[in-house]
N, C-alpha and C positions, 0 to 999 in steps of 0.2 A: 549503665545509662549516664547521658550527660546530667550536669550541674544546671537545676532546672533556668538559671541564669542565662547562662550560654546557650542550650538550646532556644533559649526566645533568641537571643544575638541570632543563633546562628539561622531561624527562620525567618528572622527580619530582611534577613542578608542575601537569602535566599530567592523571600519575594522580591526582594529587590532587581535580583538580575536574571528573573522571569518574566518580570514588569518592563525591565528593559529590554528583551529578547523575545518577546513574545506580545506583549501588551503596544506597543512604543510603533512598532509599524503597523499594526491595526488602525491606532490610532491618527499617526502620521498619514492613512489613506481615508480616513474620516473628515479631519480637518479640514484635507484638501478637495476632495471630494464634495464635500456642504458650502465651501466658500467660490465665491466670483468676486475678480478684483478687489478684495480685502473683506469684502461682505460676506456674510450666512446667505446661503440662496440655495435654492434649491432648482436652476435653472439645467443646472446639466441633467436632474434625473429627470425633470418634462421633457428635456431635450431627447433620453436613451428611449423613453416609455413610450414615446411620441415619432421616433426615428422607424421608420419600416426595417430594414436593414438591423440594426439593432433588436427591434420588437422579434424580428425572426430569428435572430440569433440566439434570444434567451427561450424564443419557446422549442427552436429546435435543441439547445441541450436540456432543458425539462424535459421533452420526448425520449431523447437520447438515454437518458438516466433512469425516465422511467421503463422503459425497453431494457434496458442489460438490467435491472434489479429484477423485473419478472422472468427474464430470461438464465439469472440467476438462480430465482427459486423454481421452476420450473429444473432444471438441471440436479440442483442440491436437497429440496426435499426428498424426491425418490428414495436416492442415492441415501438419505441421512435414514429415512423408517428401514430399508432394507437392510441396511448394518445394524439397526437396532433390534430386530425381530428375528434375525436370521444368522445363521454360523454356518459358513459353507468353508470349500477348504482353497488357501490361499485368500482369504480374507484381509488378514492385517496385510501380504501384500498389493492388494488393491485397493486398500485404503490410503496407504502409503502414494500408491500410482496416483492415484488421484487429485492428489494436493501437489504435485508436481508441475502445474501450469505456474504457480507460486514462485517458482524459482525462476521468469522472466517477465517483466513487464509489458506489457500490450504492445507499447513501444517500439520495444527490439521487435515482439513478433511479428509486428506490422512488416517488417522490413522482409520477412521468412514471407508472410501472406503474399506481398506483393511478387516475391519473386514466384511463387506457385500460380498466382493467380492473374497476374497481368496479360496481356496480351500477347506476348511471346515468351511465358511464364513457364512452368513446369508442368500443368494442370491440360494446357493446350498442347506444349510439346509431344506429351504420352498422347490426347487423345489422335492427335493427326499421325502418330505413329500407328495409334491401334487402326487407323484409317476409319475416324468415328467422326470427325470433323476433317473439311479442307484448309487445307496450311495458311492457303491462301486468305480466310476469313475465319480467322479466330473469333474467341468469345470474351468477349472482353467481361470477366467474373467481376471488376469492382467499377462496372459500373454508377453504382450505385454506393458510394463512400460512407452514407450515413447508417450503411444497417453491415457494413464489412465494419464500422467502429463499433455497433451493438454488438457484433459476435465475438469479436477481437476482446472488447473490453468482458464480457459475459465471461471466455473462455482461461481471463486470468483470475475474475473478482470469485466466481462462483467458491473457489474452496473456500471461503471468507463465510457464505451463507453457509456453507454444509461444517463448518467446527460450531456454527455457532448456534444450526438447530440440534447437530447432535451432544452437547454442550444441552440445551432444553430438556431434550428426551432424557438423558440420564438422570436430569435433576427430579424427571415427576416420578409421583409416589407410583411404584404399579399397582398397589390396594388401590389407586381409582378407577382406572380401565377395568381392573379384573369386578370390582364392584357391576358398573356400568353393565358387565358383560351377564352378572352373575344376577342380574333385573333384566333380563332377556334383549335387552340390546346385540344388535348384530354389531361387527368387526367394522364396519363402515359407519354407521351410527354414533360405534361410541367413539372413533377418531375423530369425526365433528365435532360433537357436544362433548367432550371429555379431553382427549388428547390435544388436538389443534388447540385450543382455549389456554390449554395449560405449555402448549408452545408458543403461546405469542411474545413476550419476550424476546427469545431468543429470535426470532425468525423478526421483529421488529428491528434488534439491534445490529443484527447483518443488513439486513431490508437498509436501515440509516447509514452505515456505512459506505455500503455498496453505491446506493445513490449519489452522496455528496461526492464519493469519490469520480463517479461517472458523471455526473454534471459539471466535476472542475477540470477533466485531466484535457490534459494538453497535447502530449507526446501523440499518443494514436492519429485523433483528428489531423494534424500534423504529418504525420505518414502517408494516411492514405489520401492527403489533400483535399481533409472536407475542411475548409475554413469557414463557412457558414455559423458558425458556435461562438459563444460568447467568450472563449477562453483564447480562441484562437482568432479574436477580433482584440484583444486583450494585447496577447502576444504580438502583432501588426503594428498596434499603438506604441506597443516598447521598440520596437524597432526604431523605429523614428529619433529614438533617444531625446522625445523631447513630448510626453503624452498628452492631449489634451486634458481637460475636465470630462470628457466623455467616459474615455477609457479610468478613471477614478470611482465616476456612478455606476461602474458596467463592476468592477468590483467589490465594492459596497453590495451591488443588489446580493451578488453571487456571496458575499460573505453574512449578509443575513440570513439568505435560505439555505446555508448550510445549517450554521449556528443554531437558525431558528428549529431546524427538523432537529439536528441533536439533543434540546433543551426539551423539542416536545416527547421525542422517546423517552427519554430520561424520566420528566414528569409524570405524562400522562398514562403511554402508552406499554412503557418497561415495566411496566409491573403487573404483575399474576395476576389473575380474573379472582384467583382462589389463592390464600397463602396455606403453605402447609403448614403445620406442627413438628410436624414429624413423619418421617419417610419409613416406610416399612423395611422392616430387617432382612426378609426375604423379598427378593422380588422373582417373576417366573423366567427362567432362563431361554435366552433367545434358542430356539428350534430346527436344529441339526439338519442341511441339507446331504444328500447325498444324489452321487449318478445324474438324470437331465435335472432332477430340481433346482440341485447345486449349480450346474452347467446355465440354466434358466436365469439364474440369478445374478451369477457372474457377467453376462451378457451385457447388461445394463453401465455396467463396472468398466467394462472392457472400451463398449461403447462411446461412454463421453471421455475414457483416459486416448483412446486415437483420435480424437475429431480434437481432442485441447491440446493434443502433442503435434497437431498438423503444422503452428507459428514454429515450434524449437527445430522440426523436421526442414525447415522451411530456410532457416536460417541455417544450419546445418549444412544442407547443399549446396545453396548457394555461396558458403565458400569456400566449399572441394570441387566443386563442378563449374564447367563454362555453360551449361543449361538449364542450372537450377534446379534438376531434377537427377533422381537415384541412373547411377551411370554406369555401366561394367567395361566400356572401352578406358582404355588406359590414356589415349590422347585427348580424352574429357573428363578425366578427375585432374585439379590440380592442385599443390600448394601455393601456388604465386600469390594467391591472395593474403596469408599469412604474411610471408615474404615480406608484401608490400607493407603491411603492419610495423614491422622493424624497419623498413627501408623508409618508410613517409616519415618525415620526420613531425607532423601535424597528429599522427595517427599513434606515436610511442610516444610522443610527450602528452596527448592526452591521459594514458595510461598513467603517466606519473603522477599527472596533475590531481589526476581524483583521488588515486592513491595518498599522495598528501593531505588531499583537502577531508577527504576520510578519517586517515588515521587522526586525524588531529581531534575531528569532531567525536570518534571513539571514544579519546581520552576525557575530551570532556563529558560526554555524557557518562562515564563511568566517575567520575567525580564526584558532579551533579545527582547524579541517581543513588549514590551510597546516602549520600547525605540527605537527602528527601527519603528514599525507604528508610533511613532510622530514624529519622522524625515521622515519620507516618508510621510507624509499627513500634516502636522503642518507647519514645516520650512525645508523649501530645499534649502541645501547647495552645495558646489562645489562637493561632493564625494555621492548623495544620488542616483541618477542611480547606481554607483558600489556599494552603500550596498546593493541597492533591489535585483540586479543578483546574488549577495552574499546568500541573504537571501533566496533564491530562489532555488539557485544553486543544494540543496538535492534534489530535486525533477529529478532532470537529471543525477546525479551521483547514480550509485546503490550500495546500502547496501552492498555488497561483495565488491567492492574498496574501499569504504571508511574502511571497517572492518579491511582487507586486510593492508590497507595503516597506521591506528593506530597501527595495530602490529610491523608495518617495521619501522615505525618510532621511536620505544622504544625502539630495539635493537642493540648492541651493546655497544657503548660511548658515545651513544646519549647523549643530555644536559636533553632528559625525559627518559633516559636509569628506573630511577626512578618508572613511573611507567608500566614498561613491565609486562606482566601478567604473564608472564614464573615463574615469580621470588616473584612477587609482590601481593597483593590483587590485582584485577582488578575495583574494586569497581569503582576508580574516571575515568580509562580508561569508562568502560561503560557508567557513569552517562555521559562524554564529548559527549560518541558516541551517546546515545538514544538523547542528547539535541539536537544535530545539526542536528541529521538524522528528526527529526519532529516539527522541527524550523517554517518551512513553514505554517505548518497550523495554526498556533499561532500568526504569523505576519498575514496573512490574514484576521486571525478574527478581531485582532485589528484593521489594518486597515478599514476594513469594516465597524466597530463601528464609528472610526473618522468621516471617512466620511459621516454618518447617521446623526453626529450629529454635529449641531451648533457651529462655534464657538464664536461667540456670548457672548454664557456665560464665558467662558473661557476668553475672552476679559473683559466682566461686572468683574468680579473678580479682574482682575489687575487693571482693573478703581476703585474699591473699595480699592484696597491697597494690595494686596495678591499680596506675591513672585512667580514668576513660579514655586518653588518646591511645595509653600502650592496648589497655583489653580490646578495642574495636579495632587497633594493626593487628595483634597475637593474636586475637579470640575469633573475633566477629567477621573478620572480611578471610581468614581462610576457612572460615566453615563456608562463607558465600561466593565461593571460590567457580565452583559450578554453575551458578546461577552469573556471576559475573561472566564468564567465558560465552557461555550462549546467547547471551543480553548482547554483550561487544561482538560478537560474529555477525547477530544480525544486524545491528545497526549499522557495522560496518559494509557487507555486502549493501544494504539499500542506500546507504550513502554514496556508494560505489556508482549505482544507477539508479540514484535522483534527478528527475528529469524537471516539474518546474522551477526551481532554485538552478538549476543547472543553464538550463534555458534563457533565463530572463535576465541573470546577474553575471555573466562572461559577455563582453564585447569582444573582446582579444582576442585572434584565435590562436596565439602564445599561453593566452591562462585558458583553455577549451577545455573544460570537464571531459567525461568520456561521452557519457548521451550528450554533449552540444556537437563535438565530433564526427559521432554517428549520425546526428542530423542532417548536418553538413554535407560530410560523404554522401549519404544516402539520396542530397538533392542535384548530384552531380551527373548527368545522363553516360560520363564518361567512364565506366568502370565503379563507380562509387558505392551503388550498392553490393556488390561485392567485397569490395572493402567493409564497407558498415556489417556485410554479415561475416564478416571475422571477427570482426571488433566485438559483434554479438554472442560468437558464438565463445571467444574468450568471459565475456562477460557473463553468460551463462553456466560455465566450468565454475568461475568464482562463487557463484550464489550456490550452484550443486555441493561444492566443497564445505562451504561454513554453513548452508545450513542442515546440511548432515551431519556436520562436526555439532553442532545445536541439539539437534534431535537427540545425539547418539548421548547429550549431560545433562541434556533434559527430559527426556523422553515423553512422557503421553502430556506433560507438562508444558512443552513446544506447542501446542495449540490455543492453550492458554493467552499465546501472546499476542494472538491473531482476531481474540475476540472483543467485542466493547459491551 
């Protein structure tokens, strides 16, 4: 362990450039936000609260978010009691299936939906082949943009509720069900009064995720061109490159009622109705399917894994096909659209760009992350609760404020006027934002490894004579060797397809992330979304790769990282 001297250095140091990376454009959208012409006012939030336009925007994403969270749990409880009560065969692979919506963002699938669902889509092509509809009047499926973003956003957040009720369920005693059962409570009964109660928790702290992230995201709405939403009146403002005080109060509101839901799970409602003691040493073993029981069950499984795989489907064909849909003539599959990927020169340099802006941010939050989990597991000092809220902290703030809040803070006379992106490469702005925004799952992993392992050896070592810097190179970071590679995979893949950081902080379309690319493309009538679903469908191979590469060195452990 460090020199308990140096450990305070080195958390001083720490909070310091979390408070700078984290704390600093919060606040820089605060200042600006509460002041008019040099004054404290509070005129722009009468003005957002009081604006029709505005007032619709923030209650259609409250609607929005409370629609894909029930549509989440609605989807993800079933799915979670039937895994837990039940052993049928091909089990873990349909577990497996099912968290596989995970590996694309809404984003991209929006771009797969649209080509299935649009009016001269894949959806209408089959039916006027099957001769079910006339050619001549299609059905226009997204009509209706605000509930194709409930299903879209539902169809990716959902695995998000289902680790983290079944994450609940494993944790309860089953001495209290079988109790309940064993005082003549029926099987329905005691899941109210018994079960559910003892999964609130869990099913809260998805429920909070799930929400903030659906109330803030950007990318979807954006696809399917519902701009009606607060985030994408947000986005509007920054285009302008010059935002009023409007778009300031419009993110304020959005970054209390994140915050504010996170603080009140945390407080109130994240904790057990009932604490246990202690969990029984046997619990009754979930109940062997076979034949239709098994078949019965899988159904369900089966079910919501093709209706979430419809976006990857989507995007898929749409870049081997000129129809968008599953093709067996030869002069309708093609690869031109790949082609064009290398041949645009917009479309491979994006590739590079995030690739850079990625890798970089990997490195740092592997850094970062060593260092906060061995002050959070190794030696605790007077400030190690404020770094873990710190380190934590992304996980409750959403990617549009903090985006939001790096641009605000760069302009003008700023002391980082420096790197404004207006003006500037954005390059080092991005590499800060992708670090901090995916800080969390890197400190997690870490810590998790600490805590697996002994410290024991880490002791043996400095009783043999070794500095704390050689034991934590020799000892500590190759036993966390596993825990580091899976932590850097995903960060890396989601920095890869970070969309609001991507979005709001490239003007260039020289420095173009890959999702601002795909945007782009996608809003091109000329070819473009075919292009975007290359780009997608690349981008997809990526997250399938590193986050199996994750799974296969962390295994049941990978879920872990998904939960709050």
């Amino acid at each position: 362990m460090p020199p308990r001297p140096f450990a305070q250095l080195l958390t001083l140091l720490l909070l310091g450039l979390l408070g700078a990376g984290l704390l600093a454009p919060i606040a820089s959208v605060v200042w600006t936000g509460f002041r008019d012409q040099g004054r404290f006012s509070l005129e722009w939030f009468q003005f957002v609260l009081s604006d029709k336009l505005y007032v619709e925007g923030l209650l259609n994403s409250v609607w929005l978010a409370t629609l894909t969270t029930l549509l989440c749990l609605l989807i993800a409880l079933p799915l979670a009691l039937l895994a837990e009560y039940f052993n049928f065969a091909g089990k873990r692979v349909w577990l497996a299936l099912i968290q596989v919506p995970m590996i694309l963002p809404p984003f991209v699938g929006a771009i797969g939906m649209k080509k299935l669902l649009s009016r001269n889509g894949g959806i209408n092509a089959l039916l006027a082949w099957a001769g079910w509809i006339d050619p001549s009047r299609p059905i226009d499926w997204l009509a209706e943009p605000f509930y194709a973003c409930v299903l879209l956003e539902a169809l990716y957040l959902y695995p998000i509720m289902f680790l983290n009720v079944q994450s609940a369920l494993a944790n309860i005693d089953p001495a209290l069900p079988e109790a309940a059962r064993n005082l003549g409570a029926g099987p329905w009964r005691t899941f109210w009064r018994v079960t559910l109660p003892l999964m609130r928790p869990g099913i809260f702290a998805g429920s909070t995720l799930i929400f903030i992230w659906a109330l803030t995201e950007l990318g979807t709405p954006l696809m399917v061109n519902y701009t009606n939403v607060t985030a994408v009146q947000v986005f509007n403002e920054l285009q302008t490159q010059n935002p009023g005080g409007d778009a300031y109060a419009l993110v304020i509101v959005m970054l209390a009622a994140s915050v504010g839901l996170y603080l009140l799970g945390k407080v109130l409602l994240g904790r057990s109705p009932g604490a246990m003691l202690a969990k029984a040493t046997v619990a009754t073993p979930p109940k062997a399917l076979r034949g239709g029981g098994a078949l019965l069950i899988t159904l369900p499984f089966a079910l919501v894994f093709l209706v979430a795989v419809l976006p990857h489907i989507g995007v898929l064909l749409g870049s081997v096909t000129t129809t968008g849909m599953l093709e067996v003539s030869p002069e309708k599959l093609t690869w031109q659209h790949y082609a064009d990927v290398v041949n645009t020169a917009d479309a491979g340099r994006s590739v590079l760009n995030s690739l850079k802006y990625s890798l970089l941010a990997t490195a740092g939050d592997v850094v970062l992350a060593v260092a906060i989990a061995y002050l959070l597991v190794r030696s605790r000092t007077w400030g190690s609760s404020l770094l873990d809220g710190l380190a934590m902290l992304p996980l409750a703030v959403p990617g549009l404020v903090m985006a939001f809040g790096y641009f605000a803070m760069t302009q003008g006379d700023s002391p980082v006027a420096f790197l404004n992106p207006l003006k500037h490469d954005p390059t080092p702005l991005l590499v800060i934002a992708y670090t901090v925004r995916r800080l969390p799952f890197l400190v997690r992993s870490c810590a998790a490894g600490l805590e697996q392992t002994s410290v024991a050896l880490e002791e043996a070592a400095v009783n043999l004579g070794a500095s704390p810097a050689r034991t934590l190179w020799s000892v500590t970071i190759p036993l966390l060797t596993a825990n580091l590679i899976a932590g850097s995979l995903l960060v890396f893949s989601r920095s890869m397809l970070e969309v609001s950081d991507s979005l709001l902080l490239a003007f260039d379309r020289h420095t173009y992330p890959l999702t601002k690319a795909m945007w782009t493309f996608a809003s091109d009538p000329a070819g473009g979304l075919e292009l975007a679903s290359a780009l997608g469908v690349l981008s997809m191979v990526l997250l399938i790769v590193t986050i199996a590469g994750a799974s296969l060195v962390l295994g049941k452990r990978l879920g872990a990282l998904f939960r709050v």
